[in-house]
N, C-alpha and C positions, 0 to 999 in steps of 0.2 A: 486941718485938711490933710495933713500927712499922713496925721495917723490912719484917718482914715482910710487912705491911698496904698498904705501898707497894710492895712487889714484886709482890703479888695483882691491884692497881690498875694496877699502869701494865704488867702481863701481859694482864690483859683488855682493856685501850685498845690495846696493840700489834695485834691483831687485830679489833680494830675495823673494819669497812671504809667507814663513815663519815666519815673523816676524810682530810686527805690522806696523801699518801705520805711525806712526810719530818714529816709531825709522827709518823704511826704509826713512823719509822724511830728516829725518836728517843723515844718509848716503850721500843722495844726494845734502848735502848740503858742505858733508866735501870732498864730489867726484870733486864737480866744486871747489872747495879753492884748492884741492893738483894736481889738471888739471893745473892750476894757475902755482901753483909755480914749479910745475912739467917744462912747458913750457920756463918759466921764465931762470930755470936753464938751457935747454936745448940751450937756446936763449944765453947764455952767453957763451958757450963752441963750439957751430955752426955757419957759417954763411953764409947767404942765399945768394945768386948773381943770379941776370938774370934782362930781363926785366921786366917781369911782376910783381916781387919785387920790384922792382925800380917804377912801377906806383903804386902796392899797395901802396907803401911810400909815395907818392905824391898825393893818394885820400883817405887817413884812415878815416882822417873827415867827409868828404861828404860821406864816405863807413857809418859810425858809425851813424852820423845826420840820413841819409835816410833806417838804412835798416828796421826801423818800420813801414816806410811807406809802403815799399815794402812786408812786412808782412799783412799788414793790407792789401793792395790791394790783395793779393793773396787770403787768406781766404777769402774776397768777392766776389771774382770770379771764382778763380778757386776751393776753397775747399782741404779739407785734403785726398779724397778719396785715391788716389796714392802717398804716402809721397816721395817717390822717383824726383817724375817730380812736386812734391810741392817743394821741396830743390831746384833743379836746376832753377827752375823757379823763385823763391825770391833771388836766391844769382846772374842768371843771371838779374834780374830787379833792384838789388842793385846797382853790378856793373854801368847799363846802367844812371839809375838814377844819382850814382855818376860821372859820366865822363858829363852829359849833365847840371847839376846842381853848377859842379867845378867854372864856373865865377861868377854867380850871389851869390854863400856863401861869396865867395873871396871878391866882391864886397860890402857887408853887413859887412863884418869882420871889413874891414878898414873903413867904416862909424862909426862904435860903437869903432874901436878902436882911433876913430878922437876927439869924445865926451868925 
């Protein structure tokens, strides 16, 4: 509960525009740590069931590996204009990317894990 409490606090002080710049940057630094452990705790007292949890579990990797890539391709192409249909656009090209990419990582893992 604290953490959380502190992640709400120093979320609303990072956009503050009262303050200076590097204390709002550091705000937003202690926003994503108490998101963190915020989540963290909430993840030890909750638990998630279905399918689609069940595959996020099974593509975290290739979700985590690729989704820069899929950042990067979107800024080149499609741009920030609409940040909306920017989101759904990189996390649905994450996704796709991780489910078409899941063998060949698979297949490099166990190479390097052979050496």
């Amino acid at each position: 509960v604290i953490a959380g409490l502190v992640f709400v606090i120093t979320f609303v002080f990072s956009g503050y525009k009262g303050i200076s710049t590097e204390i709002r940057l550091l705000f937003k630094v202690f926003s994503s740590v108490y998101f963190s452990i915020t989540v963290y705790f909430i993840s030890c007292f909750v638990s998630l069931k279905g399918r689609f949890f069940e595959w996020l579990g099974r593509y975290y990797l290739e979700i985590y590996v690729l989704q820069g890539v899929s950042i990067l391709l979107s800024d080149r192409y499609i741009g920030k204009d609409n940040p909306y249909f920017y989101f759904y656009f990189c996390l649905f090209l994450s996704l796709l990317l991780a489910a078409v990419c899941k063998k060949p990582i698979e297949r490099y893992m166990s190479l390097v894990k052979k050496q």
